[in-house]
C-alpha positions in Angstrom: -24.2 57.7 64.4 -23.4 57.0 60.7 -26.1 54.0 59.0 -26.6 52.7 56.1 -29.8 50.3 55.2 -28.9 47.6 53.1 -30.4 44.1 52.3 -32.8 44.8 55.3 -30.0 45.5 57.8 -29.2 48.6 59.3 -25.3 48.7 59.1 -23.3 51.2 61.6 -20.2 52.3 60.1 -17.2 55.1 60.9 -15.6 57.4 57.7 -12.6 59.4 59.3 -11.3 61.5 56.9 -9.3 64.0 57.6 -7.6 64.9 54.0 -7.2 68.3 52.1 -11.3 68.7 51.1 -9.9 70.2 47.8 -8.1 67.2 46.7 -9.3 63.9 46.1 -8.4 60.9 48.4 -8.8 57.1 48.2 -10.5 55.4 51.0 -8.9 52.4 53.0 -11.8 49.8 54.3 -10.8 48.0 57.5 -12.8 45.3 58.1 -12.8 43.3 62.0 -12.8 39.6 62.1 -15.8 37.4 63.7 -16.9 38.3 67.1 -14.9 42.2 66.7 -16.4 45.5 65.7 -14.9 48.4 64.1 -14.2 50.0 68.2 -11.0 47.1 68.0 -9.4 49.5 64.8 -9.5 52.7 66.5 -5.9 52.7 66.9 -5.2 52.3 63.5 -7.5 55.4 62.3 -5.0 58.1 63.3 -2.2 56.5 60.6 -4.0 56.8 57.9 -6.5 59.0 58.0 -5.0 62.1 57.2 -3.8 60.6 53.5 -6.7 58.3 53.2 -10.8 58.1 54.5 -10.9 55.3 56.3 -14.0 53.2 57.1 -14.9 51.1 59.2 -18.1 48.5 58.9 -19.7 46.5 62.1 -20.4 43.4 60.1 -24.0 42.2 60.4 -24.8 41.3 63.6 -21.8 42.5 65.5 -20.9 46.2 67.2 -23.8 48.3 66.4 -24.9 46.6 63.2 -28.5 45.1 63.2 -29.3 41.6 64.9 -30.8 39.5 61.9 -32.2 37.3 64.3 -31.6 33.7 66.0 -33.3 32.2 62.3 -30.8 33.6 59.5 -29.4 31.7 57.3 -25.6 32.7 57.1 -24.0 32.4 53.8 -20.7 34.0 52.3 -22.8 34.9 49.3 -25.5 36.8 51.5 -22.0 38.2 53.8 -20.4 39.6 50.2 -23.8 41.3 48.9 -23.5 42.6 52.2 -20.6 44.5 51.3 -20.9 44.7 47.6 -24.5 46.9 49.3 -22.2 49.2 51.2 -19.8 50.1 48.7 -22.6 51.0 46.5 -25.0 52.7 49.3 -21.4 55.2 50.4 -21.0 55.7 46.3 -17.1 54.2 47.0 -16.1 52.8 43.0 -12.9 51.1 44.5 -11.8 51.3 47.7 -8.1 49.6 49.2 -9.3 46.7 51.2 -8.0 45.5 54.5 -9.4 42.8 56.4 -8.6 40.6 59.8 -8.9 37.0 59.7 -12.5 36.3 58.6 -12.2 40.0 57.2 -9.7 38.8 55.3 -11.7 35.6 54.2 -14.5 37.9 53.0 -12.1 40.3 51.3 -10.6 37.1 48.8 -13.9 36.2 47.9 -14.9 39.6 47.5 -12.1 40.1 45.0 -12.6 37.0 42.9 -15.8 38.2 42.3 -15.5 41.8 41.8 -11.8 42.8 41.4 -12.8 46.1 39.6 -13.9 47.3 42.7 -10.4 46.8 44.6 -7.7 49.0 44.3 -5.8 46.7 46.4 -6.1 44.1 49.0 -4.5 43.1 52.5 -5.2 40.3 54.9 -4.2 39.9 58.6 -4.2 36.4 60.2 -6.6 35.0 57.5 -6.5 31.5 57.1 -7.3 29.5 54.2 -9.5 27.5 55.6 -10.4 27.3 59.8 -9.1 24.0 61.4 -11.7 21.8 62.5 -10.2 21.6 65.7 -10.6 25.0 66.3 -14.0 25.5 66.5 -13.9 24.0 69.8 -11.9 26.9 70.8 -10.3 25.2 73.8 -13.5 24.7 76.0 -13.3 21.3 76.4 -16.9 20.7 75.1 -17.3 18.6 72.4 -18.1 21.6 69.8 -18.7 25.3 69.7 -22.1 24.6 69.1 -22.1 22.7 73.0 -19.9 26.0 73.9 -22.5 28.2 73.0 -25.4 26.8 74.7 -23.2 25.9 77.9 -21.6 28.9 78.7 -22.7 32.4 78.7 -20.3 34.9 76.0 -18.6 36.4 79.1 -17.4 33.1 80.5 -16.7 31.4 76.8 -14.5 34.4 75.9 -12.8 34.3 79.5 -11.9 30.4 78.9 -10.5 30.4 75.2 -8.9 33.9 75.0 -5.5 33.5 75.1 -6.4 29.8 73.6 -7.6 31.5 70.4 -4.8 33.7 70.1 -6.3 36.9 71.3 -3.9 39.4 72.2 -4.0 40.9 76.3 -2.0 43.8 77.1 -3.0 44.4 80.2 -5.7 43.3 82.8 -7.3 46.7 81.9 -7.0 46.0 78.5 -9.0 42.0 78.8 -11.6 43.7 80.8 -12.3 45.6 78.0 -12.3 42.9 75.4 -14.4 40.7 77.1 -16.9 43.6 77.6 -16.8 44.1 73.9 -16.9 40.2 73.3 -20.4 40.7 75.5 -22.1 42.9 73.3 -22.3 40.4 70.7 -25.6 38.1 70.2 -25.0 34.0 71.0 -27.3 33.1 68.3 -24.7 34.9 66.1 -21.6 33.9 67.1 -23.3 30.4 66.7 -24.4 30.9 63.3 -21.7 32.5 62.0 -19.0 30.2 63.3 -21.1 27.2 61.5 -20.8 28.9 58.7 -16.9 29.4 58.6 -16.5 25.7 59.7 -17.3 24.9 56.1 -15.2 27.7 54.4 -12.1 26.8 52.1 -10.4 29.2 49.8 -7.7 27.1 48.1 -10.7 26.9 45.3 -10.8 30.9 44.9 -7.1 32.1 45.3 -5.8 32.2 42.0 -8.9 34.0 40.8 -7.8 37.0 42.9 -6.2 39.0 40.7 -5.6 42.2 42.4 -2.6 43.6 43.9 -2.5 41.5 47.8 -0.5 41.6 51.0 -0.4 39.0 53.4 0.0 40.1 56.6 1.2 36.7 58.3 1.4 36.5 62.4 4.2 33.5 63.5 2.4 32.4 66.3 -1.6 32.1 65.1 -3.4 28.8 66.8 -5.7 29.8 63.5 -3.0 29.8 60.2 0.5 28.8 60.3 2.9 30.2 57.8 3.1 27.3 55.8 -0.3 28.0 55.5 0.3 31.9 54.3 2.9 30.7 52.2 1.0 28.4 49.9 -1.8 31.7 49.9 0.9 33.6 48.7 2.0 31.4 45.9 -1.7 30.6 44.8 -2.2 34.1 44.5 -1.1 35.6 41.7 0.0 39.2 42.6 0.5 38.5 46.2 3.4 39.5 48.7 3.9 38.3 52.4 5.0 40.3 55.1 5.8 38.2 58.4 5.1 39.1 62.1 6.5 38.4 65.0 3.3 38.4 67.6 2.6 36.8 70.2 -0.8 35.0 68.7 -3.4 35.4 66.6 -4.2 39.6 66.7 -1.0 40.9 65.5 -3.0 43.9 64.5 -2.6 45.0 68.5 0.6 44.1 70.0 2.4 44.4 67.0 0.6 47.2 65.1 3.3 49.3 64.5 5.1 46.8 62.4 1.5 45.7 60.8 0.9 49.5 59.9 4.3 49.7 58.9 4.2 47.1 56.4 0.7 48.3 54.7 1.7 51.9 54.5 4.8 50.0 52.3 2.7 48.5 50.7 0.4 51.0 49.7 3.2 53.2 48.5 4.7 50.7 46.0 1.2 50.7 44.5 2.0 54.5 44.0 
């Protein structure tokens, strides 16, 4: 099982790379979104990795990534060094960066900071900023704070996941994500989701100055497309691809087009 120490946190990660080992190959990052790990991108793996390595981080805290404990203090600047750590622990100069929705958040911060170290970037479903509203995430409590130390994760993901956008194929198939949803820690999901309550990238976006695609779902209870839009005009080199899905995690039931679109965009960086 692939680990990497950094900042005091043992991170797990996944490196497919099946390319020629004579010639050399760029390496795609796909990054999950809050409350995922890298086992929701296996089926995007198998696209790419025979042109590309692909890696895959558990964030802190989530998949099989370290629990820093009920007391850490979140903070996008801890959440970046994070990742500016595992770039430099897995010797990666510039990578092609791909995040889902708080992925995606992390990866425009990331790249106002340290664009020499992007090749590219994409987002899926990231917001600009999370609507207050949301953080209630349908419960019916009075916050997600009141969410969290109500209900246990099996029965708070069971209650908001179609409200939050989460994409179901099948009963097999929610089963599974509320199993995954299970293995995370409360007193992260708590912590975390403080934290992104307070996050707004209008600020940041013109600094990003690296070539960007938007990747912009039409039916997301967390971004609208009037929202992507005004990220895509803030942005200096940024392009926007729209989606036809059926909620927030277009990455799943509409992967083809989503993997269609990034190996597009990809190639006209070429």
């Amino acid at each position: 099982m692939p680990r990497l120490t950094v900042r005091g946190c043992s991170f797990h990660y996944e490196l497919d790379d099946f390319t020629p080992p004579w010639q050399p190959a760029e390496t795609i990052w796909i990054q999950h979104g809050y409350g995922r790990s890298s086992r929701f991108w296996r089926h995007w793996v198998t696209p790419f990795a025979g042109q590309y390595r692909v890696l895959r981080l558990d964030l802190r805290g989530h998949g099989q990534s370290d629990d820093p404990g009920p007391d850490f203090a979140w903070t996008v600047d801890g959440l970046l060094a994070d990742m500016l750590g595992v770039m430099d622990g897995l010797g990666l100069e510039k990578v092609h960066y791909f995040g889902e929705s708080l992925g995606g958040v992390l990866g425009l911060a990331f790249a106002s900071r340290w664009p020499e170290r992007l090749k590219s970037l994409a987002t899926c479903s990231s917001p600009i900023a999370i609507p207050a509203a949301s953080t209630q995430a349908a419960t019916g409590l009075a916050s997600q704070a009141t969410a969290f130390a109500t209900l246990s994760i099996a029965e708070w993901t069971r209650s908001t996941i179609r409200n939050r956008g989460v994409t179901v194929l099948s009963p097999e198939h929610e089963e599974w994500v509320i199993h995954e949803w299970e293995k995370n820690r409360i007193h992260v999901l708590a912590g975390l989701a403080e934290l992104i309550a307070t996050v707004d990238l209008a600020p940041i976006l013109p600094e990003v100055r690296v070539p960007t695609l938007l990747l912009s779902p039409t039916r997301s209870p967390l971004t609208s497309l009037s929202e992507q839009a005004r990220m895509r005009a803030a942005i200096p080199n940024a392009r926007m691809s729209t989606i036809e899905g059926s909620g927030h995690e277009i990455y799943v039931d509409r992967a083809d087009e989503c993997i269609a679109a990034y190996k597009a965009f990809l190639t006209g960086l070429a």
